[in-house]
N, C-alpha and C positions, 0 to 999 in steps of 0.2 A: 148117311147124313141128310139126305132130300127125306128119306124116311120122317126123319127126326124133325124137319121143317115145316114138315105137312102137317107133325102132330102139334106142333106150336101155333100152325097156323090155323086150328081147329079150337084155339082158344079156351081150353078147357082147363083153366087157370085155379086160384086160388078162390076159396070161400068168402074169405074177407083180403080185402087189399088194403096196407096202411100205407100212407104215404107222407113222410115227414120234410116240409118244406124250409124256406127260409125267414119267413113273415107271413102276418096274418092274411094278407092280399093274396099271395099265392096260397097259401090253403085254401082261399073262399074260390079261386080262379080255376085247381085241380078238381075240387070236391063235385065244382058241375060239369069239368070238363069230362072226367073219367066216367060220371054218372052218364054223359052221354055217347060217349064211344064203348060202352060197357057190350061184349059181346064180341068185340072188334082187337081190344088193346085187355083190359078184364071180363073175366067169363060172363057172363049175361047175368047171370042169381044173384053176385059177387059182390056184398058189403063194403061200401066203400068210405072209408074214414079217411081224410087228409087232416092232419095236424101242423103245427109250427114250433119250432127249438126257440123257445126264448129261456134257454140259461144264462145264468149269471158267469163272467167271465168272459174268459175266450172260449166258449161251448163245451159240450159234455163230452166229446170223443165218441167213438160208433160204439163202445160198449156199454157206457152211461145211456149214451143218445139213444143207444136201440130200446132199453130198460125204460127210459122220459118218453120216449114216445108211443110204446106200447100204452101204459100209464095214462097217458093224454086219450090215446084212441078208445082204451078200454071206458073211459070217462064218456068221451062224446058220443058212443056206441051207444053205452047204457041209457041215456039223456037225449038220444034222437025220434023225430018222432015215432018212428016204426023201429024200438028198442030191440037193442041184440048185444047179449053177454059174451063178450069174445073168451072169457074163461070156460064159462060152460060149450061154446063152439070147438073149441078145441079138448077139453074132456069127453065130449063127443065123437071124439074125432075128427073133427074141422079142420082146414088148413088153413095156416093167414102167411100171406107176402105182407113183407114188409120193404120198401124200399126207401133209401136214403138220397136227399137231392142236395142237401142246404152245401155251401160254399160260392166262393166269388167265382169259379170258371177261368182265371185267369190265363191259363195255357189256352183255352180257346178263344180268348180276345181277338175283334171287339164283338163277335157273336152276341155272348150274353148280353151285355148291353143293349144290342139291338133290342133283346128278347126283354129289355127292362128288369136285368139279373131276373130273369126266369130262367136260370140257366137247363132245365130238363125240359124246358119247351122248345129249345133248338131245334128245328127241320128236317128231314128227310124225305128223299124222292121217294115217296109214299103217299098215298091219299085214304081218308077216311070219311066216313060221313059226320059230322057234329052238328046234330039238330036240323035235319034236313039240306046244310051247307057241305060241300067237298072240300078239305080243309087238308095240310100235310100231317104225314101222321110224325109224333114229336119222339125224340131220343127216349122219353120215358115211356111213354105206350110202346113205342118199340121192345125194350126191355120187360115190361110188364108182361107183354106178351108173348117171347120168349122162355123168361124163368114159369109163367105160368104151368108148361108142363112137369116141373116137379110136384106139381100141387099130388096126384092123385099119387108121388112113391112118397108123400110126406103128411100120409093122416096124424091128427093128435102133436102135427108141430108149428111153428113159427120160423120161419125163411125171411133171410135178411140177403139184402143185395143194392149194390151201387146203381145210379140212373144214368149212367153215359156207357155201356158198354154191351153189345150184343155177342154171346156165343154160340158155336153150333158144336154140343160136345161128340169124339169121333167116337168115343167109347159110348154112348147112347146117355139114358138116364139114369144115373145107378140109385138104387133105392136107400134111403134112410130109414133108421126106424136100430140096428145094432148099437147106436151110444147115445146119450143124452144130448150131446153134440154133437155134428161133424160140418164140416169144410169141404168146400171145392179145390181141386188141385190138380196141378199135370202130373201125374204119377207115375215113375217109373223106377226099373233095376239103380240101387246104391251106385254114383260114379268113381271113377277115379279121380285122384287129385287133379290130372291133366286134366278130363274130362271137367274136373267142377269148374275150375279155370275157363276154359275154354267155352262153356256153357254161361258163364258170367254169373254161374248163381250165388255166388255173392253178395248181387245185387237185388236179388230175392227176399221175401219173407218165403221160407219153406218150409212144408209138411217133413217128416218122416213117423213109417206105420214099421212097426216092429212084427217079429213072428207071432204077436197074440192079436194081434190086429190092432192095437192102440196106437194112437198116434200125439204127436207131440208137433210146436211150431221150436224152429230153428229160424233166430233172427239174422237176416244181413250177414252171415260171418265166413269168414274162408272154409276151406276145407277142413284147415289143421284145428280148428277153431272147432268146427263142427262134429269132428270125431271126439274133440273131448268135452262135450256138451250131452253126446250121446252112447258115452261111453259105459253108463249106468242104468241105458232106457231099455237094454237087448239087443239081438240081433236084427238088424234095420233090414229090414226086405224091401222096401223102397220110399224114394224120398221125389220132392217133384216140389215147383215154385207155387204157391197157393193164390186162390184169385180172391180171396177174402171173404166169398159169400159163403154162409154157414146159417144152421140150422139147430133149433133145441125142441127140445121134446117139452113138452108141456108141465113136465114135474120140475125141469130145470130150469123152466123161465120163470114159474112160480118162486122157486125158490132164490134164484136172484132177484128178482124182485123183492123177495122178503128181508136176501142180505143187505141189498142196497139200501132199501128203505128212507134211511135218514138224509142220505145223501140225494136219493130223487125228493122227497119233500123242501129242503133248504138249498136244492137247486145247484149245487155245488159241486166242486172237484171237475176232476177231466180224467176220462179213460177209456184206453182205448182197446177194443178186444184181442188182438193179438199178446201185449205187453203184459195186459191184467185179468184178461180171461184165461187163454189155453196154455199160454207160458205159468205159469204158477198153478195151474189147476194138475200139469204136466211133467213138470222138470223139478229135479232135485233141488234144494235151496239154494248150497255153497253155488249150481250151476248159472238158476234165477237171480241171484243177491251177483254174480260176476257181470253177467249180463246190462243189469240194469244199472248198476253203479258207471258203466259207461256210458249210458243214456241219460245219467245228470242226477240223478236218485241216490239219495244217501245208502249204507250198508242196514240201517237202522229201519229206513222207509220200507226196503224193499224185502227185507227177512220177516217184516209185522206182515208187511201184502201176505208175501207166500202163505207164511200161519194160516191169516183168514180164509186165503184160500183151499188150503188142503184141510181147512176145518168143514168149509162148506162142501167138499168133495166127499168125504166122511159119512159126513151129515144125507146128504144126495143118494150116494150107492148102498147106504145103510138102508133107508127106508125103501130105493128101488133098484133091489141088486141085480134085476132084467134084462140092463144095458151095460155096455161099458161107457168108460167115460169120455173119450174124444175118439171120433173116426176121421177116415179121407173119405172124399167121395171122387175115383178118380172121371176127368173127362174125357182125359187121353191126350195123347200128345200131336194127334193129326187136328187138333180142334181148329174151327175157324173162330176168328178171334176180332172182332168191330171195336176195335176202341175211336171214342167222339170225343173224348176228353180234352184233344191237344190239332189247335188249328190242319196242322198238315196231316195228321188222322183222319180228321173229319174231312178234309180235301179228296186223299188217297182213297177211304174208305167209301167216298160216294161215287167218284169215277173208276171205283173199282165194278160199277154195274154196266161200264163198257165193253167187260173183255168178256175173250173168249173160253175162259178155263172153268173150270169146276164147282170153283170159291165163286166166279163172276156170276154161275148159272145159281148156285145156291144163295149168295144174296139177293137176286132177282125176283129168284121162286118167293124166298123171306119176305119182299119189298112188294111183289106184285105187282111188277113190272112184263111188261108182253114178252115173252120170250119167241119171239117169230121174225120177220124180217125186218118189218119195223115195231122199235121199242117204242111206237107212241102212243098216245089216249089226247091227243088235241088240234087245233085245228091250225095247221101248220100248209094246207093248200100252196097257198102262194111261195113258198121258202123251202130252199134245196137242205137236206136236211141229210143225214147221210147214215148208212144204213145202223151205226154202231152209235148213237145220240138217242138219249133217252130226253122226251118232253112229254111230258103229264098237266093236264087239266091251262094247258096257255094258247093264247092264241098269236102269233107271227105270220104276218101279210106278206112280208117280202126275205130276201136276204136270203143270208144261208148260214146253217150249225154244223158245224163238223166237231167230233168225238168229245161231245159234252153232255151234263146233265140238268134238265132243265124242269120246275114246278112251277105253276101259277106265274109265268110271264107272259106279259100284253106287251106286243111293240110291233109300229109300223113295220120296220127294218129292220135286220141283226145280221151283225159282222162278230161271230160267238167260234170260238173254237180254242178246246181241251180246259173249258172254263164249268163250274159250278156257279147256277143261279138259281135260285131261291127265290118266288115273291118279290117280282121285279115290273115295275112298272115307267113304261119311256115311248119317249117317239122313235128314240134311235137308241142302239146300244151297239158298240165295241165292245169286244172284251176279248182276251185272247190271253190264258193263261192264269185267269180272273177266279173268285168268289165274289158276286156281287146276291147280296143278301138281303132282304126287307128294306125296297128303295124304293120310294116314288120322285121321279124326275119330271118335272113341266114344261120342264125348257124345249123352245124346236129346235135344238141341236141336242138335245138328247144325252147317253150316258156316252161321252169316248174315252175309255180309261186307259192309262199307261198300261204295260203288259204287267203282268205280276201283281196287277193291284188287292188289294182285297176293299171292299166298300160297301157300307153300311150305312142307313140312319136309325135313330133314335127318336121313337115320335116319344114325349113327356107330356101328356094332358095337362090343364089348368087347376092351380091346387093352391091352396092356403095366400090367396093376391096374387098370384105369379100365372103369366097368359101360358098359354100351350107354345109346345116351342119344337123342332124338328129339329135334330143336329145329324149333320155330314162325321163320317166316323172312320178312316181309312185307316189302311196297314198294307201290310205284302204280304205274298204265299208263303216266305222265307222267314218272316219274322214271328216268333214265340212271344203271344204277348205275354206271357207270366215273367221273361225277361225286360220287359220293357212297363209292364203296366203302371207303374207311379212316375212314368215319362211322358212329357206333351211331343207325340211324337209332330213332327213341322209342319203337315199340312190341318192337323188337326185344332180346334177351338180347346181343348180340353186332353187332360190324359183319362187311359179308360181309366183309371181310379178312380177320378171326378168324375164319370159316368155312372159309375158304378158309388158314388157315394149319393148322386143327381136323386137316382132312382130309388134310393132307400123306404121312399114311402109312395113308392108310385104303385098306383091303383095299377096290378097290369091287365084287368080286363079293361077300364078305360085309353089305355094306351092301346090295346089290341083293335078297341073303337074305332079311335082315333085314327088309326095307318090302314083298317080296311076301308075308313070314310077317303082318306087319299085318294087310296086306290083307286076305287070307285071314281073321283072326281078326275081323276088325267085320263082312265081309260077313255073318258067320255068327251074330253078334249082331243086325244088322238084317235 
């Protein structure tokens, strides 16, 4: 697995990187930021397209989306000034990432907020260079540069993956190129009933790959459920919970593209690729039409889907009979597994660069962080620091840090221990069990924060009459904002929803201005 790390971290990524955001602002905000860490987060050659979802509705679903946004890229590609066909790059043999970001972040509240719903620009104890600046490297170059090493087992496809989640598969990289499709998935031996139970995969979207190697997705369902879904597929040689990233060969994406058609031109519908890609492309009707009729779908809606779909499948291995039609691609089930999605993930998953164990040492290596006596890169002279604390690119005159992980803080004094901080700026800082996150404090009493706290601001540049404005943003280590977000929690001006509604047209390179001009202005106070 360090094997596997080295080779991610040799950056030798995709040909073109699409990256589909959630407004126009973050596209223009990606397009220069990836162009500048190109080498670092995408491979140095590496075309870079950032687009925006503006469908109609409540958006297009990751299988619409992936279709609208390919679509979009292929468009800006064409029309840039140093033009490139991403069809012919991939007929070529080319590889394209495609990454998906847009959503409100809700489970990591009030993070994105801070980030001005940037929610794939959230943090990590990582540094990169951006335009001569040392800056944190963000959840999505993380990612970027991670799945990067499928690029060279996936000539002549398109690679689709989530922006908050880093893996390290234990099965290595397994090559594509056997179906028109395949998926990521933990793959193992068929369980028993007890076994499925006891595993929770229930609560799973999962793969199962038959003895000809095809495979099919099995939604959400019991065991009892799942043998008679699969009872018509063959003998199941192994089944495993899927992590949703998946891959098509360039004759496939074409041709969805061509089925979509009408529906990517008037911008419509919502779909989403498990439901309406490899379940109908896969599974027997009576199976598909049971399935989805519980999911709110008429018997009428979902027997026409399957049709088109197994028309288009047809249609597909007719003209290219080379491949089959959906694979797994397994990781294995020792994989390390980063999820940033969910406040206390993103907590666990950073002071997980504390310990001692193997996962600690291979995030590290990931992170590029000192693996020596002491984990730091900054000037920490004056302050008892202690030997398991990671501080990167800050400076701390006095105090002392015990078993925490620290980026870009300035402060005279700190009283910091088993706390995550991020881009923190103060005279003084307590924290003790803390996330203190993109903060600039002026006051000579500094940050002293309750234990458990989590604390945030929100710099909002000046825009349409309205002056610039900094808001204070609190929660606790304990609390799920996706449970509370349309709540003002007590000590807060606003719920993150009204943050998160604040921001809807906020410039976020102007707000990113905005909070490293703070910065700047207190360090030089303290």
């Amino acid at each position: 697995m360090h094997s596997s790390i080295a080779e991610m971290n040799a950056v030798i990524g995709y040909d073109a990187v699409i990256v589909c955001t959630s407004n126009a602002a973050q596209e223009s905000y990606w397009q220069t930021r990836l162009e500048h860490t190109r080498g670092q987060a995408a491979k140095a050659a590496a075309v870079i397209v950032c687009v925006h979802e503006d469908w109609n509705g409540d958006g297009a679903g990751n299988g619409l989306g992936t279709l609208y946004a390919y679509a979009k890229a292929r468009d800006k590609a064409k029309n840039a000034s140093e033009s490139v066909d991403l069809d012919a790059l991939l007929a070529s043999g080319g590889s394209i990432g495609m990454y998906h970001t847009a959503g409100k972040g809700t489970r990591l509240a009030p993070l994105p907020g801070s980030e001005n719903n940037n929610k794939p620009g959230v943090k990590l104890p990582s540094l990169v260079d951006v335009n001569g600046a040392t800056e944190n490297l963000t959840i999505l170059e993380a990612v970027i540069r991670q799945t990067g090493r499928y690029a060279s087992e996936r000539a002549g496809r398109c690679s689709v993956f989530w922006g908050d989640q880093i893996f390290v598969p234990s099965a290595g990289h397994g090559a594509s190129g056997a179906h028109h499709a395949d998926i990521l998935a933990v793959m193992g031996p068929m369980p028993t009933a007890e076994e499925w139970r006891e595993r929770g995969l229930e609560k799973y979207g999962l793969i199962a790959v038959n003895d000809t190697n095809e495979a099919t997705q099995v939604e959400k369902v019991s065991y009892e459920t799942a043998q008679g879904l699969l009872a018509s597929f063959g003998a199941v040689s192994s089944v495993g919970p899927s992590l949703g990233s998946f891959s098509l060969s360039a004759p496939m994406l074409a041709g969805l593209m061509e089925e979509f058609a009408s529906e990517i031109a008037a911008k419509q519908a919502k779909m989403d690729s498990d439901p309406h890609f490899w379940m109908p492309l896969t599974m027997q009707s009576d199976a598909y039409v049971g399935v989805m009729v519980t999911k709110g779908e008429t018997e009428a809606q979902a027997s026409a889907h399957h049709g088109r779909m197994q028309a288009f499948r047809a249609k597909l291995l007719g003209a290219h009979p080379d491949k089959g039609m959906f694979g797994a691609i397994n990781v294995g089930s020792g994989s390390y597994w980063w999820d940033y999605g969910l406040l206390a993930l993103y907590l666990k998953n950073n002071l997980l660069a504390l310990g001692d164990g193997e996962e600690a040492k291979a995030l590290r290596l990931y992170l590029g962080i000192p693996e020596d006596s002491r984990r730091v890169k900054a000037d920490v002279s004056g302050a008892a620091v202690d030997a398991a604390t990671v501080v990167l690119e800050s400076k701390i005159a006095s105090g002392s840090v015990n078993a925490s992980v620290l980026t870009h803080v300035r402060t005279v004094n700190a009283d910091i221990s088993n706390s995550l901080l991020v881009n923190v700026t103060a005279k003084n800082i307590r924290a003790h069990n803390c996330v203190v996150y993109n903060v600039v404090d002026e006051s000579d009493e500094g940050l002293i924060l309750p234990d458990g706290s989590v604390f945030t601001n929100v710099f909002i540049p000046a825009a349409n009459g309205n002056d610039s404005t900094k808001l204070v943003m609190t929660s606790s280590t304990s609390t799920c904002g996706g449970k509370v977000f349309k709540q003002k929690l007590t000590p807060n001006p606003y719920s993150f929803n009204d943050v998160y509604k604040m921001n809807a047209d906020t410039d976020v390179a102007s707000a990113y201005a905005m909070s490293a001009a703070a910065h700047r202005d207190a360090a030089g106070k303290h």
